[in-house]
C-alpha positions in Angstrom: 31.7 -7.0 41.8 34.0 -5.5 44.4 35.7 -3.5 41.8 32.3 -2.1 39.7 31.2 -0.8 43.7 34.7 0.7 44.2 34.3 2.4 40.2 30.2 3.7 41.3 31.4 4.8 44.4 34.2 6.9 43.2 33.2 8.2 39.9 29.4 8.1 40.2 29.6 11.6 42.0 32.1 12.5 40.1 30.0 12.4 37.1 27.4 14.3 38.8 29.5 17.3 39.9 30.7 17.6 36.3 27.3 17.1 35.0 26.0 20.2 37.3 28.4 22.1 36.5 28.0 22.4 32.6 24.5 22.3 33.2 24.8 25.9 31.7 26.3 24.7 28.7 26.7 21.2 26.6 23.1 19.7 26.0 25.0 16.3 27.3 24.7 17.4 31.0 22.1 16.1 32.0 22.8 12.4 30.5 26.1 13.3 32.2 23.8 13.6 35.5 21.9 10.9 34.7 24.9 8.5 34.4 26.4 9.9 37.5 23.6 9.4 39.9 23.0 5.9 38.3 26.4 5.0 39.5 25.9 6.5 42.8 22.8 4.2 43.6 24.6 1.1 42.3 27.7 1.4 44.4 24.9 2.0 47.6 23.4 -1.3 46.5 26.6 -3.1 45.7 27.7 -2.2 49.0 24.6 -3.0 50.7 24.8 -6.6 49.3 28.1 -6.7 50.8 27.7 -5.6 54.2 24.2 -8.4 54.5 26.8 -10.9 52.6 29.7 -10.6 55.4 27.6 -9.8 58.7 25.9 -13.2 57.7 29.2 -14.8 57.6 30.3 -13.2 60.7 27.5 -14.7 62.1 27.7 -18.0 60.8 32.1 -17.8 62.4 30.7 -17.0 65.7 28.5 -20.1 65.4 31.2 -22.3 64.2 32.9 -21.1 67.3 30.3 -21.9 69.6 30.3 -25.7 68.3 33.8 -25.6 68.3 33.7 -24.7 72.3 31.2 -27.4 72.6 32.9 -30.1 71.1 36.2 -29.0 73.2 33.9 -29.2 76.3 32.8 -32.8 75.3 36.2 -33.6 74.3 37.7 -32.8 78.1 34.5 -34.1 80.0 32.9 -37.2 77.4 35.4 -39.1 75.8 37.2 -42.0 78.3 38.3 -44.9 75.2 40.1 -45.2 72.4 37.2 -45.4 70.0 35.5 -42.1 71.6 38.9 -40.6 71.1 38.8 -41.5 67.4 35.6 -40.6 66.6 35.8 -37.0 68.5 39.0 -36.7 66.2 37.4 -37.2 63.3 34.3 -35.0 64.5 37.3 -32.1 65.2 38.6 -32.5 61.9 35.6 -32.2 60.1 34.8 -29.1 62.3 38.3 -27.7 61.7 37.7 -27.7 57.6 34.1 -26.1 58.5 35.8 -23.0 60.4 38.4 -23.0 57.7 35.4 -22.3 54.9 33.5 -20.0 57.2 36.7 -18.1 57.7 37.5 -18.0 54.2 33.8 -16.4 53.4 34.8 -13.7 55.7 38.2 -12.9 54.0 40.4 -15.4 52.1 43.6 -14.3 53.8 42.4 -14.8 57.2 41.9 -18.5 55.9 45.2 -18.5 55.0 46.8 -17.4 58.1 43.8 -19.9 60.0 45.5 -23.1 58.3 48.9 -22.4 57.9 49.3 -21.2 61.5 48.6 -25.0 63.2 50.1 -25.0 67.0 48.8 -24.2 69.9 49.8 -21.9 72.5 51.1 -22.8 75.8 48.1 -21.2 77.4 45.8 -23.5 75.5 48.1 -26.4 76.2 47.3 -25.0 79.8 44.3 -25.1 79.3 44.0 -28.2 78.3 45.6 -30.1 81.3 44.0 -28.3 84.3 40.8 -28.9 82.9 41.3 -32.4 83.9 40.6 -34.1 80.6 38.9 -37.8 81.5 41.1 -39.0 78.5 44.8 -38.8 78.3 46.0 -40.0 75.1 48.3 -37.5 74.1 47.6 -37.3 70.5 43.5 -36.5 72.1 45.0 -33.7 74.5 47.1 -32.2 70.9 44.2 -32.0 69.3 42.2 -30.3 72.4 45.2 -28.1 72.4 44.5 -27.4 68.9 41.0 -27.3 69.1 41.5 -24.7 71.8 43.8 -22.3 70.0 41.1 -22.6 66.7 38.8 -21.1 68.9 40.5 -18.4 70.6 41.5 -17.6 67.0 37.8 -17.3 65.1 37.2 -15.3 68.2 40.3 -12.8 66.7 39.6 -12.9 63.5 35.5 -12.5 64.0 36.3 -9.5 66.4 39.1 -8.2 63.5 36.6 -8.7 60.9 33.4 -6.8 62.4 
């Protein structure tokens, strides 16, 4: 689809320019016009489509964000066991392959770079630690850490993509 837009949009006025101008002559010139101003509105509706398609997934990576800060925020203040660890783990996991989708409906190579890149800075390691988590297994605060970077980086890549 991307391509046929990119086509209309390029040779749709071309078509019409040529089409105007042997207007005097050929009696194809106006099916020349015709063809060229058909292309124009279908690359305006192609792109149209586009632009709703990705500020709705913009939209839907900011929320993914948002429950991603949340679940950080529960993650440093809520969890005080082993089994809350565990389940908040698997919570952040299934949230991480979320983000990695919603990322990848925004562009495919930000996706890329959103799953290979998996560390943390030390600012988010930082983070981490002075906001006193209630739990300190250190495989928890990794995951924080992580969970912490994953957000600082939709946050990039929304603000990239917009």
């Amino acid at each position: 689809m991307r391509a046929f837009v990119g086509f209309a949009a390029i040779f749709g006025p071309v078509l019409v320019a040529v089409g105007l101008a042997y207007m005097t002559g050929p009696d194809s010139a106006p099916v020349i016009v015709l063809a060229g101003f058909t292309l124009t509105v279908a690359a305006g509706i192609g792109a149209w489509g586009r632009t709703r398609e990705r500020a709705a997934a913009l939209e839907r990576l900011a929320l993914i964000r948002t429950a991603g800060v949340e679940l950080r925020n529960e993650g440093l203040a809520r969890v005080t066991s082993d089994a809350e660890s565990k389940s908040w783990i698997a919570r952040y996991d299934t949230w991480r392959e979320g983000a990695r989708v919603a990322v990848e409906k925004v562009a495919k190579h930000e996706a890329l770079g959103f799953v290979t890149i998996g560390h943390y800075e030390d600012e988010d390691w930082r983070a981490v630690i002075n906001g006193h988590p209630q739990y300190a297994d250190m495989e928890h605060l990794r995951k924080l850490a992580f969970l912490t970077s994953d957000c600082r980086r939709l946050d990039e890549i929304r603000r990239r993509n917009s």
